[in-house]
N, C-alpha and C positions, 0 to 999 in steps of 0.2 A: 572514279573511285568514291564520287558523292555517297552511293548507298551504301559504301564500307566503313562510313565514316565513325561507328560507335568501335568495330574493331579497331581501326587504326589511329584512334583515342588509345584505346587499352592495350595496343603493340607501341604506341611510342612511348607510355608509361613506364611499360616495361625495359623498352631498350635503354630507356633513361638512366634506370637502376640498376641496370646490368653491366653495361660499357663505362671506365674509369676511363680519366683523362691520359692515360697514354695507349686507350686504344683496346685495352686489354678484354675481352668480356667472358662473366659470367654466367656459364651455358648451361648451367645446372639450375640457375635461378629461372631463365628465360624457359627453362623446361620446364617447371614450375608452374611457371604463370599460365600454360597452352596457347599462348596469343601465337607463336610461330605455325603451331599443330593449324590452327586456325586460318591463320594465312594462309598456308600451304593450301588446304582444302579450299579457301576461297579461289585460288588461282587453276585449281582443277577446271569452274566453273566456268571461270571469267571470258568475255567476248569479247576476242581479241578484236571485233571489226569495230567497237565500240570506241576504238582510239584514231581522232581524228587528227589533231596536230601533231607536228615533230614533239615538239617539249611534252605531249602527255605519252606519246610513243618511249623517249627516251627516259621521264619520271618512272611508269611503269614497268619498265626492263629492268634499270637499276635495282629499283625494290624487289621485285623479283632475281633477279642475281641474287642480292645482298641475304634477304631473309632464304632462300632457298640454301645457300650456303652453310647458316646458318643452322638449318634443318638436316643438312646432310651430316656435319659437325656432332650435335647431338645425339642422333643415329649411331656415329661411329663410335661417340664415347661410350656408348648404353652398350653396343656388342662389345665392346675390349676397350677400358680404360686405361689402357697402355696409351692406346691414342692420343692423351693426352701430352705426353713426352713426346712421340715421335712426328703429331702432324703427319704433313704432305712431304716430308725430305725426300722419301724413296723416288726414284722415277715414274715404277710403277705403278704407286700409290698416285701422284699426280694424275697421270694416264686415266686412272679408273674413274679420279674422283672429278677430275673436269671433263673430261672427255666422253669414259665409256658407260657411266651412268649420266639416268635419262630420267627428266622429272616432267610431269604432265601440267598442261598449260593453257586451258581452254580448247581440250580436246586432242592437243597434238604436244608430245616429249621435243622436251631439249636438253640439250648437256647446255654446260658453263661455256664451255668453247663457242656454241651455237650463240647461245646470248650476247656473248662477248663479242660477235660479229655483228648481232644486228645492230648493238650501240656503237661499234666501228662504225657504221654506214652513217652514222649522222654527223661523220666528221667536224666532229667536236672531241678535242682527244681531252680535254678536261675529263670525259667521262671515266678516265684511267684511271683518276683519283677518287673517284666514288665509288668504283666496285670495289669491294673488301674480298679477296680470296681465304680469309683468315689464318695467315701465316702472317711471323711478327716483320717482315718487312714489306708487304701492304697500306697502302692508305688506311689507316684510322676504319674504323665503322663509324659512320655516324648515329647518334643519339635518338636519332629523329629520323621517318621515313623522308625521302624529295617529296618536294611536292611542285606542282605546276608554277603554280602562284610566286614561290619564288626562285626557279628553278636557277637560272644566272647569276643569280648572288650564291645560291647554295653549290654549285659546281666551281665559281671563283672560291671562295670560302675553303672547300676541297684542295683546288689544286697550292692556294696559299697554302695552306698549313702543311701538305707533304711538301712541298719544295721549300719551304723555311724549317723542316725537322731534319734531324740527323741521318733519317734512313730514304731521304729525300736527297738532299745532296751534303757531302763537304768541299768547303771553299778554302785553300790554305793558299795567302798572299804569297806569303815569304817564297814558298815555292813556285809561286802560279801556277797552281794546277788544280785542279775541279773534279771531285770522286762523287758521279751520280748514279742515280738507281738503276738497274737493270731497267726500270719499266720505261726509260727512254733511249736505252739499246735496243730492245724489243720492238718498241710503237716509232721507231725513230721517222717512218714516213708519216705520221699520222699527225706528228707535232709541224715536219715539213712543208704538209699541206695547209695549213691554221696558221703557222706563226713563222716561217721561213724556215725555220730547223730548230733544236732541239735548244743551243744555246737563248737564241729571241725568244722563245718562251718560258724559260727559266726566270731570265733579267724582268720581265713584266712582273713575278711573283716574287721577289728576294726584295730582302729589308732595302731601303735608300744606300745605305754604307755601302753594302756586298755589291746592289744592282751596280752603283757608280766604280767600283772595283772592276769588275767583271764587262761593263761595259768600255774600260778605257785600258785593260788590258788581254781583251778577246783574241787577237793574233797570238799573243802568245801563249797563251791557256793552255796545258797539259790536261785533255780531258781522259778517264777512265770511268772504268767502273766500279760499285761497291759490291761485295760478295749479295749474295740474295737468300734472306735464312728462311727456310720453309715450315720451321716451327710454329706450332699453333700459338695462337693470340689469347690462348685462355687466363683468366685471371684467379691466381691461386690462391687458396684457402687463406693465405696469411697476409695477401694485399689487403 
């Protein structure tokens, strides 16, 4: 991404001013700027053979998820700003917007679904927490594109902050019982294969108190899940 590097100066500027600390962004401002318009075009171009390592493999997918989502989002608000209320709730809304649209990529379309496979495959399920589908019960978007250089702190960094946020998980002692995200009912083999199941990778990222909670009362643990709200992550005029 060496020769991208005056754009993705002026896309990380941007995302910077765009995304507030609970996640929320901006999408009219980021339109604003063209840096996504930009990206998106650059990854029309880009040669995919030109990623050798796993970490630039899975830097560059992420980003691509992330800002192409991005770009679909804005799209949608610009045809019917209704979108903005409704997001992805509908079913078939999902369907279209992961699945049945297709964004070009160095020559060749993918949907989100496709992507989301190929960072599956580098079984590293941290990755769940970097892709933002921009619905408010998603990982955060982060501020800044990945990058290579620091990739493993920036994917810990991710999974830390959704599993110590509220749409991450809740921990309530008194009852002992545990209300986590849909994204580790869904990926539940993915966490299986990395970290033995879903709870051992949780306890790695939770505060000391919680971890030592959780660790010493695990047999009993009443695990569920939290509802999953598919509304947009947009951040409104009056934040």
């Amino acid at each position: 991404m060496s020769k991208a590097a005056p754009l993705i100066g002026r896309l990380n500027a941007a995302l910077a001013s765009s995304i507030n600390d609970e996640g929320r962004v901006d999408y009219s401002l980021l339109e604003r700027s063209h840096t996504i318009e930009e990206f998106s075009g650059w990854l029309v171009a880009f040669d995919r053979k030109s990623l050798e390592s796993v970490n630039e493999k899975i830097v560059f997918w992420i980003n691509a998820y992330n800002m192409l989502v991005i770009s679909s989002v804005i799209e949608r608000l610009r045809k019917n700003p209704k979108y903005a209320r409704t997001g992805n709730q509908g079913r078939l809304q999902r369907l279209r917007f992961f699945y049945k649209t297709k964004h070009e990529i160095g020559g060749k379309k993918y949907s989100f679904g496709q992507i989301e496979k190929i960072l599956r495959s580098a079984l590293d399920p941290r990755v769940h927490f970097a892709m933002c589908c921009a619905s408010l019960s998603c990982p955060n978007l982060r501020k800044q594109l990945y990058t290579v250089e620091h990739l493993d702190m920036e994917l810990d960094e991710a999974a830390r902050m959704f599993v110590r946020s509220p749409k991450g998980l809740e921990l309530h002692e008194g009852s002992r019982s545990l209300r986590l995200s849909p994204i580790f009912d869904w990926f539940k083999k993915d966490f299986e294969i990395e970290s033995g199941g879903v709870l051992s990778f949780v306890e790695k990222y939770l505060e000391k108190d919680r971890k030592g909670f959780l660790k010493a009362n695990r047999s009993e643990m009443k695990v569920s899940f939290l509802p999953y709200d598919w509304g947009l992550n947009i951040k409104s005029s009056i934040d």
